[in-house]
N, C-alpha and C positions, 0 to 999 in steps of 0.2 A: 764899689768903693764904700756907700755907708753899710754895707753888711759889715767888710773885714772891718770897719771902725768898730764899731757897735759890737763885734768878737772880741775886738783886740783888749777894749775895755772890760769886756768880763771877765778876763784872762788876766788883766792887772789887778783888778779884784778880787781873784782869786788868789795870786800870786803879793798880794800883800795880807790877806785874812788867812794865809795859812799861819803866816806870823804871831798871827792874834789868836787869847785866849780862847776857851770858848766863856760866855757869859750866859750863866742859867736865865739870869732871867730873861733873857730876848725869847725863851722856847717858849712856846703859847701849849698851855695846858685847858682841854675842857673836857664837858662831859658827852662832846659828840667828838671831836679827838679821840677819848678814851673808845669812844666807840669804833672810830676807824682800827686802832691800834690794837684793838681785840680779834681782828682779821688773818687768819692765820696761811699759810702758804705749805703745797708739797709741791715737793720736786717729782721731775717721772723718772722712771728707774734706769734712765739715762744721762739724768741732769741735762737735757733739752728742754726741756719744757717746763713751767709753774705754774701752779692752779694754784686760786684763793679759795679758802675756805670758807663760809659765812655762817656764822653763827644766828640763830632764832631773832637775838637783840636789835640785827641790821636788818636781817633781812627781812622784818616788818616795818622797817623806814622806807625800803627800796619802793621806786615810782610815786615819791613823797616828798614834799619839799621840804630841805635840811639848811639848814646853815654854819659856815664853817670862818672864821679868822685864822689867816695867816698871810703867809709872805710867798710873795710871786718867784715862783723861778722858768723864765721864758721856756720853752721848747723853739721859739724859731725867732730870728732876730727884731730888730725895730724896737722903739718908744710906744708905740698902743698896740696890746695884745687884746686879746677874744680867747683864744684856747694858749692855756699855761699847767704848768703844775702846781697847786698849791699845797706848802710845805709848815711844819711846825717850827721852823728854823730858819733863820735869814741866809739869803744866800751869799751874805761875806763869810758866814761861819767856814764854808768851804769845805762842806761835808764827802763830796769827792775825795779830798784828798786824804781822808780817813781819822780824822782828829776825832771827829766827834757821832761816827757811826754814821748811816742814811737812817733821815726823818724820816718820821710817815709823811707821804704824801697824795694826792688825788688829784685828776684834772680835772678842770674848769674850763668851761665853755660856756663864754659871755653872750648874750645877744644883743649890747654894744661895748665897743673897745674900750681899755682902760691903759690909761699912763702908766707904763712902769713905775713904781716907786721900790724903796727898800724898806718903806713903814710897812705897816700891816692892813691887810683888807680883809671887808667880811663878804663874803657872799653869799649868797640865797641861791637855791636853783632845786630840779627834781634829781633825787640820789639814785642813780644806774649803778647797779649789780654785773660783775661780766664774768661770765664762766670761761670764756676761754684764754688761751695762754698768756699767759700778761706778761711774759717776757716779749711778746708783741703790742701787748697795748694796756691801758690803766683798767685793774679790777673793777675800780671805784669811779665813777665821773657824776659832776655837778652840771646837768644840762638847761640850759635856756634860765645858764644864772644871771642874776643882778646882782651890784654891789647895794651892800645896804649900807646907808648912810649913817 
């Protein structure tokens, strides 16, 4: 029961922020942003599969502690998350439903839980590089993050 609640709500959420503008300024712009966003993607000559590509810039951050600000968008239900995605765009913008493109995004794996909000958070953690298909999982992850205060 508090799953489909804690659904039903994002889905109202979503279902009134399509409504809504989108507002530049809520997109969090940086210079480690800039750097995720410089990450480039092929397709296999199937369109099954997607490989990142990394450029020299990341890939001498990889296995290095990085930090990013943005806004939490859950992967699995509940009020305290550990592992989320974190996005350049709030998740009322309701970028699903095509208004305003998909953000760049990376997950985050906290090593303790954090309350959902829809402000923004920063987190700290070591930046993992994935070569394989990330249509199965995130290119990009923030391991054994903390939120920085």
């Amino acid at each position: 029961m508090k799953q489909l609640g804690f659904a039903f709500l994002l889905f109202i959420g979503f279902t009134f922020s399509a409504k809504a503008q989108h507002d530049p300024s809520d997109q969090i712009i940086s210079a480690n942003w800039d750097i995720i966003g410089d990450v480039e993607f092929k397709m296999s000559k199937d369109d099954t599969e997607m490989y990142a590509i990394f450029n020299n810039d990341i890939k001498k951050r990889a296995g290095k502690p990085f930090e990013l600000e943005g806004y939490i968008v859950p992967i699995k239900d509940g009020m305290k998350q550990t592992k989320f995605m974190l996005s350049t765009l709030p998740i009322n913008q309701c970028f699903y439903c095509g208004k305003n493109g998909v953000p760049i995004m990376v997950e985050v794996q906290l090593t303790e839980p954090i309350k959902f909000t829809y402000q923004t958070i920063k987190v700290k953690g070591i930046l993992k590089l994935s070569t394989t298909n990330a249509m199965d999982s995130s290119p990009i992850t923030l391991l054994n993050g903390t939120v920085v205060k």
